[in-house]
C-alpha positions in Angstrom: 156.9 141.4 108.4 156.7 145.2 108.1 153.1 145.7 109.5 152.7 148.2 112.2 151.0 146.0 115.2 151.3 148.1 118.3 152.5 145.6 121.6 152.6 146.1 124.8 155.5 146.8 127.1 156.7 144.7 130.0 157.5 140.8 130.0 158.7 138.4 130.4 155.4 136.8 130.8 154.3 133.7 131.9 152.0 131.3 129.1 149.2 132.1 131.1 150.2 136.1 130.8 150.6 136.0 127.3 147.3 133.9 126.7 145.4 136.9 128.7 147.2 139.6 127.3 146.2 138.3 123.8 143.0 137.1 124.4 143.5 133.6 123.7 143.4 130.5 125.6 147.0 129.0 127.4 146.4 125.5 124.4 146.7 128.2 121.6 149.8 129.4 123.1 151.6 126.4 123.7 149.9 125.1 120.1 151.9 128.0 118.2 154.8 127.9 121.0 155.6 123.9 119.9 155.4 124.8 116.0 158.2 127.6 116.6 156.1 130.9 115.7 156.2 132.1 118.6 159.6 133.1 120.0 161.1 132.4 123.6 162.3 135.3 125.5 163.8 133.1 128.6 163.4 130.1 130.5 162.2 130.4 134.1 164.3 128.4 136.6 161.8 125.3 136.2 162.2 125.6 132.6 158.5 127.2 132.3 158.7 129.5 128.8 158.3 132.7 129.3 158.0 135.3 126.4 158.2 138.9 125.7 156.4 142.0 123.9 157.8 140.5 120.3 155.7 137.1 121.0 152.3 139.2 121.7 152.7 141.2 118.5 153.5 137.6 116.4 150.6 136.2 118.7 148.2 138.9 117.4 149.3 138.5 113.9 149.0 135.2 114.5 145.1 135.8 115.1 144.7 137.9 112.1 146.0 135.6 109.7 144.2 132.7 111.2 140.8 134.9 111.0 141.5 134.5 107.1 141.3 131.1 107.6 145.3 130.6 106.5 146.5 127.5 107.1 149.0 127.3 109.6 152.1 126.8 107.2 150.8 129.5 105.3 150.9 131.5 108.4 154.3 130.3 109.4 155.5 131.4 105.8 154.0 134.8 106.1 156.0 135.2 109.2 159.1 134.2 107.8 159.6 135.5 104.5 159.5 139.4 104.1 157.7 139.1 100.4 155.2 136.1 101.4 151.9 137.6 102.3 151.0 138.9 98.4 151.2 135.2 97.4 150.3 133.5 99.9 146.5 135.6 100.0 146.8 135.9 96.0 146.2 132.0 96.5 144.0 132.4 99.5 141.7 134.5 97.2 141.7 131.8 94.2 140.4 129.7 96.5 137.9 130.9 97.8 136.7 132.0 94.1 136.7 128.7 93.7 134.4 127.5 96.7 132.2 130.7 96.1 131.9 129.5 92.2 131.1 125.7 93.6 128.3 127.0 95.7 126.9 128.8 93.2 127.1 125.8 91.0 125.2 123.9 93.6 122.8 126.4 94.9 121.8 126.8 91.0 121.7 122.7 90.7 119.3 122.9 93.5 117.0 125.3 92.0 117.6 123.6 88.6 116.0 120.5 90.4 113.4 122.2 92.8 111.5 124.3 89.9 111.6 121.5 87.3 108.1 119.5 86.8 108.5 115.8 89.1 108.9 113.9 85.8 112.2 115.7 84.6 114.0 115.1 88.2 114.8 111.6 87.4 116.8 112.9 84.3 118.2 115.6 85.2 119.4 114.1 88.8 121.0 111.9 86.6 123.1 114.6 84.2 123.8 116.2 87.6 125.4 112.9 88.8 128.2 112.8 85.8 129.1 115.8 86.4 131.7 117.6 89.3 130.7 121.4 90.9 131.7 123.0 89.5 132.5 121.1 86.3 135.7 121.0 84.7 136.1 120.6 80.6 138.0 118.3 80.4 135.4 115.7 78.3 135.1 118.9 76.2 138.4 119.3 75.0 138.8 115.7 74.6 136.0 115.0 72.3 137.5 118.0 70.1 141.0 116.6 70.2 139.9 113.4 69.0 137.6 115.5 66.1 140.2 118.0 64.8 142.7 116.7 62.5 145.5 115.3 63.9 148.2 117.2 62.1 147.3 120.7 63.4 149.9 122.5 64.9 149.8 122.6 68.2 149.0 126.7 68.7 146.5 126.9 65.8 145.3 123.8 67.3 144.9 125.4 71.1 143.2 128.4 69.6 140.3 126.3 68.1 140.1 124.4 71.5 139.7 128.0 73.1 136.7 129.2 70.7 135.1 125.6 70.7 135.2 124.6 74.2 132.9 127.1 76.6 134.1 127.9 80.3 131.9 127.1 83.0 130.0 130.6 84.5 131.1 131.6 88.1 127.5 132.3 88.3 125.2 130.0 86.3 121.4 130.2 86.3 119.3 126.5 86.5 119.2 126.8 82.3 123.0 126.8 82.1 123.7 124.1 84.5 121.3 122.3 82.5 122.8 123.0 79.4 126.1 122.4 80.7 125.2 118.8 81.9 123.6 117.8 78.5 126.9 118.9 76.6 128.8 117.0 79.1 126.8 114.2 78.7 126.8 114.5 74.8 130.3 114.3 74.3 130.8 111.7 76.7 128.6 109.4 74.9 128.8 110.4 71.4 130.6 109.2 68.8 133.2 111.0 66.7 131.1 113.5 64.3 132.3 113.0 61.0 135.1 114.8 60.0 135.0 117.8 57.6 135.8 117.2 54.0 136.5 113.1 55.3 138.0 112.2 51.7 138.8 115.3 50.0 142.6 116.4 49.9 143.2 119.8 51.6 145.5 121.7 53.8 144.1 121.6 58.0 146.0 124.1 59.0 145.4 126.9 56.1 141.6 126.3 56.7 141.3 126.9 60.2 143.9 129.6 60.5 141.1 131.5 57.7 138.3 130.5 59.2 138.9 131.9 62.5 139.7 135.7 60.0 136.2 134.8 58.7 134.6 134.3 62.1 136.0 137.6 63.4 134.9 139.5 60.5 131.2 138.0 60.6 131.7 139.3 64.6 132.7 142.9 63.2 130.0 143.1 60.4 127.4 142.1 63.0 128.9 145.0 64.9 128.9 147.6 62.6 126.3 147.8 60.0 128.3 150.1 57.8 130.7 147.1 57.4 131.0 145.9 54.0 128.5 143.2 53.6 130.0 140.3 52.3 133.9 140.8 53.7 133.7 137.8 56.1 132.2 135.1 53.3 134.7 136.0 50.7 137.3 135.2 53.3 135.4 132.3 54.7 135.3 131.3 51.0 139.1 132.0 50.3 140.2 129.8 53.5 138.4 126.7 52.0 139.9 127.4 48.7 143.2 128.1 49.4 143.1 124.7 51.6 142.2 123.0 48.5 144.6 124.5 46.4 142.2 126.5 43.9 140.7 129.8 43.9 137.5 131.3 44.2 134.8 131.3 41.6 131.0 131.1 40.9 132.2 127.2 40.3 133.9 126.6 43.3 131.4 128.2 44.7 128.4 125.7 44.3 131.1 123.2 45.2 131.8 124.2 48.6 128.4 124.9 49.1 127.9 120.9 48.6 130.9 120.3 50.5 129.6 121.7 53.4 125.9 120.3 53.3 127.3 117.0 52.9 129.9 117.8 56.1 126.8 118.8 58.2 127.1 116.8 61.7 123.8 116.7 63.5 125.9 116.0 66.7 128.0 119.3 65.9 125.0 121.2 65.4 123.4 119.9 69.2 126.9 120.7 70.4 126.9 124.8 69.3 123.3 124.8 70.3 123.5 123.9 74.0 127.3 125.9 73.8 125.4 128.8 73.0 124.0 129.0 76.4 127.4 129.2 78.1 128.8 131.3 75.7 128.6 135.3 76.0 128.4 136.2 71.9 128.0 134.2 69.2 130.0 130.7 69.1 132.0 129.4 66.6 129.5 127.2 65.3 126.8 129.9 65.0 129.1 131.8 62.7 130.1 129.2 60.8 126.1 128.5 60.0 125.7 132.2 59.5 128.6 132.3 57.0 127.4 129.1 54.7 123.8 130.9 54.7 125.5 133.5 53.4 127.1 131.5 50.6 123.4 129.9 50.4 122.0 133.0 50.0 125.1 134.0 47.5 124.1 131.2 44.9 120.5 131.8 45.3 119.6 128.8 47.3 117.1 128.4 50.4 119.7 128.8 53.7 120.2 125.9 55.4 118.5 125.1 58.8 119.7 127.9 61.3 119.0 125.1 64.1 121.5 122.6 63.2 124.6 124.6 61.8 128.0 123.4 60.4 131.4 123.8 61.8 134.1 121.7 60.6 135.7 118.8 62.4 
């Protein structure tokens, strides 16, 4: 193993020696004796084990490990593979992450519960019920697979999935455990949303692929104030057009901006608004509804509703 346990000299000892000598009971002895981790130094002549100073230092180690609450192959590994400890407590440590992030989950469902008024318990015990602690997103990523077009390449595709679908906090408050509960619950029941420009001829891939350049520029302008205002809608404007094969223009303009009040999902728009909660910055959806006010406010029309914004899918 390479760790410095000091031992004892003297031996062979007796079960019972050993068990007092480490401070453990004769059952553990024999327990660890029968699974071979502890090693024989003789046999008396009744064929009673007896053991050495290499068995108390392995006996002590032993202890250690199992005070970390490693399981006993784990332990067994540890002892017989020179590189195994990093790994095996590298997957000890995940986890526990993940019993400390369940707890949490819980301890927040509890308070989500205990400070709501009596008439909301019923309805939120049963969001609480549909969903595991803490939750996976699996439902998430499904109801956007099934709302993206199908032909997106596969990384393009994955990137999207990783902007629209928000990870659970290790440490949620009552509000987000709520909000994640509702989403679950939304996309579990919901329909398919209808699907941006359903009917018009265009290119998938070269409009997401722009879109996310647009989203990160509306990020940056938000940012820094000395940005050039306007950089993320022209390139929000230039991925739709170059998906439908035209350019930009005052024209195409006042087309997209009917093409995207006509693609306005009310379901998309609850999605990004309980996502928001989850989500450390601004989500996808909220800068896709910040970028066609923009284009609103470009043609000199009334912005749309900031609570229900567009994203396409």
């Amino acid at each position: 193993m390479g760790l410095d346990v000091s031992t004892d000299d003297g031996g062979p000892w007796s079960i019972g020696d050993l068990a007092e000598r480490a401070g453990v009971t004769v059952k553990t002895v024999r327990f660890y004796s029968d699974r071979g981790l502890l090693p024989e130094a003789a046999r008396s002549g009744g064929g009673h084990r007896r053991y050495g100073p290499e068995a108390l230092e392995r006996l002590r180690l032993i202890r250690s490990l199992r005070t970390l609450d490693l399981p006993v192959p784990d332990v067994a590994r540890v002892l017989d593979e020179d590189d195994a400890l990093e790994d095996v407590l590298a997957h000890r440590l995940d986890e526990v992450r993940g019993r400390l992030a369940a707890l949490r989950w819980r301890e927040a469902a509890l308070r989500l519960l205990r400070d709501c008024a009596p008439g909301e318990r019923a309805e939120r015990l049963r969001l609480l019920g549909d969903l595991s602690l803490p939750p996976d997103t699996t439902a998430l990523a499904r109801f956007w697979r099934r709302t993206l077009p199908v032909r997106l390449p596969a990384r393009l595709a994955t990137t999207v999935l990783d902007a629209a679908v928000p990870q659970p906090p290790d440490d949620p408050t009552p509000a987000q455990v709520l909000a994640f509960a509702r989403l679950h619950a939304l996309v579990a029941r919901a329909p398919a949303p209808a699907v941006h420009l359903a009917g018009v001829e265009h290119r998938p891939s070269v409009l997401y692929a722009g879109l996310g350049e647009a989203y990160d520029l509306a990020v940056a302008e938000a940012d820094a104030p000395g940005a050039r205002v306007g950089e993320a809608l022209d390139c929000f404007v230039a991925a739709y057009a170059r998906a439908l094969r035209t350019r930009d223009s005052p024209a195409f303009r006042r087309r997209l901006a009917g093409l995207l009040s006509e693609g306005a999902d009310p379901l998309i728009g609850r999605y990004w608004r309980l996502a928001a909660a989850l989500t450390p910055g601004p989500t996808a959806g909220a800068l896709h509804g910040r970028l066609c006010g923009a284009l609103k406010a470009d043609l000199g029309a009334p912005p749309p509703d900031p609570s229900a914004p567009a994203w396409p899918g």
